[in-house]
C-alpha positions as CSV (number, residue, x, y, z in Angstrom):
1,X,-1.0,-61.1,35.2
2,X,-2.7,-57.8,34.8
3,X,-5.3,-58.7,37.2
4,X,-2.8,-59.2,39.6
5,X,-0.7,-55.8,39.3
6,X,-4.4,-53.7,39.8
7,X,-4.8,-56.0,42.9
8,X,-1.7,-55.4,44.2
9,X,-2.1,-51.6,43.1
10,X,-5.7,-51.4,45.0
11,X,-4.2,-53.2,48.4
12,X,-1.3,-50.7,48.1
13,X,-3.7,-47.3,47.6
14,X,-5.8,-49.0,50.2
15,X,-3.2,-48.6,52.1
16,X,-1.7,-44.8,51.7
17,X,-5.5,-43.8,51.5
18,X,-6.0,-44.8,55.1
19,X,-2.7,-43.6,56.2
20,X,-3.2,-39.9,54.7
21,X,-6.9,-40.2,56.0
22,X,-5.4,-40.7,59.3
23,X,-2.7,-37.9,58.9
24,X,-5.3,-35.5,57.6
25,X,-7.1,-35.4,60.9
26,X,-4.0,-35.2,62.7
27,X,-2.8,-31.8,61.4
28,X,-3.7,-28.4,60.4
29,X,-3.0,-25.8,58.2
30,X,-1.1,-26.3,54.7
31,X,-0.1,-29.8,55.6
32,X,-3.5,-30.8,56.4
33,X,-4.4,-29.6,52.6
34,X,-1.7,-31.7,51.4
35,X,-2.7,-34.5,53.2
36,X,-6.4,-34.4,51.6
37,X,-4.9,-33.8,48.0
38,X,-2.8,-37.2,48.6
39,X,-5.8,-39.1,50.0
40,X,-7.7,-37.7,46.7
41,X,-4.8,-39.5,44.9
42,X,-5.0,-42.2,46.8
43,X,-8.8,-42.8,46.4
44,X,-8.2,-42.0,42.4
45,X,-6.0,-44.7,42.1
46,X,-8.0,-47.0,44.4
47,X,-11.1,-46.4,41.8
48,X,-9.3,-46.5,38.7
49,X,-7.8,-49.7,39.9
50,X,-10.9,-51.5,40.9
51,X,-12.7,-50.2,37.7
52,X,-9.6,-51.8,35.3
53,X,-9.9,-54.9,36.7
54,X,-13.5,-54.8,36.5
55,X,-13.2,-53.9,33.0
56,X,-11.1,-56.9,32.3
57,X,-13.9,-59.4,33.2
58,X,-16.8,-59.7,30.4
59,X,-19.8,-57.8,30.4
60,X,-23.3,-59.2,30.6
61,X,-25.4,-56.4,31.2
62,X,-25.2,-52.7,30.7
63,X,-26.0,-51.6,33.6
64,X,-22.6,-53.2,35.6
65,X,-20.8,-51.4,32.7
66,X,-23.0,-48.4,33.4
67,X,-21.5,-48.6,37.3
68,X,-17.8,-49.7,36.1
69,X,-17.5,-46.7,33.7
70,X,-18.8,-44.5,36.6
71,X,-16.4,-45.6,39.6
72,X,-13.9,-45.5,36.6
73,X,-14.9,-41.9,35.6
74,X,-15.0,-41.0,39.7
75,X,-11.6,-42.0,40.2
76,X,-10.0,-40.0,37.0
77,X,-11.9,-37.3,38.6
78,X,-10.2,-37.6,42.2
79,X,-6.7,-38.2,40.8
80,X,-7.0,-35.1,38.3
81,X,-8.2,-32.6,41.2
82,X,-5.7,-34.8,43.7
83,X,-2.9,-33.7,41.6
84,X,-4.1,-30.0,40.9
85,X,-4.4,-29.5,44.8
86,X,-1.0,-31.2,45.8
87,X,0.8,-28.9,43.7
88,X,-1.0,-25.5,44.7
89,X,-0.7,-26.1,48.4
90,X,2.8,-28.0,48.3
91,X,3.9,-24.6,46.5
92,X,1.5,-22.7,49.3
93,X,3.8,-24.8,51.7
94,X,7.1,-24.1,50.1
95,X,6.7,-20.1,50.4
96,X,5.8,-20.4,54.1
């Protein structure tokens, strides 16, 4: 069941990733900045995801941990500096 919410969860930031991508090269300015911060998000939870469920299966050698721990560590990185840009240019945005 778990495995099955982190799929649905990776096809779904699969998804907005491409779609921000897309809308990132489309505009300028503010709105481009927000656009990157949500495809940051996007990629965060798209690696977060795929490391969970990669987590779930067992382990036989350290160095796939190694890599699972890594995309895992990647993506908490992306959605923490995803988040922290959204909010300073969506304010940026909000006083033009």
């Amino acid at each position: 069941m778990i495995s099955l919410v982190l799929f649905i969860v990776v096809i779904i930031a699969t998804i907005f990733f491409f779609a921000n991508s897309y809308a990132t090269r489309r505009t300028e300015g503010v709105k481009r900045k927000q656009y990157q911060a949500k495809t940051n998000i996007s990629m965060g939870i798209l690696f977060v995801a795929i490391g969970a469920s990669q987590l779930l299966l067992p382990v036989q050698h350290w160095f796939r941990a190694l890599l699972i721990t890594f995309i895992f560590a990647v993506g908490l990185i992306n959605l923490f500096y995803g988040i922290r840009n959204w909010r300073k240019f969506r304010t940026a945005a909000e006083e033009k």
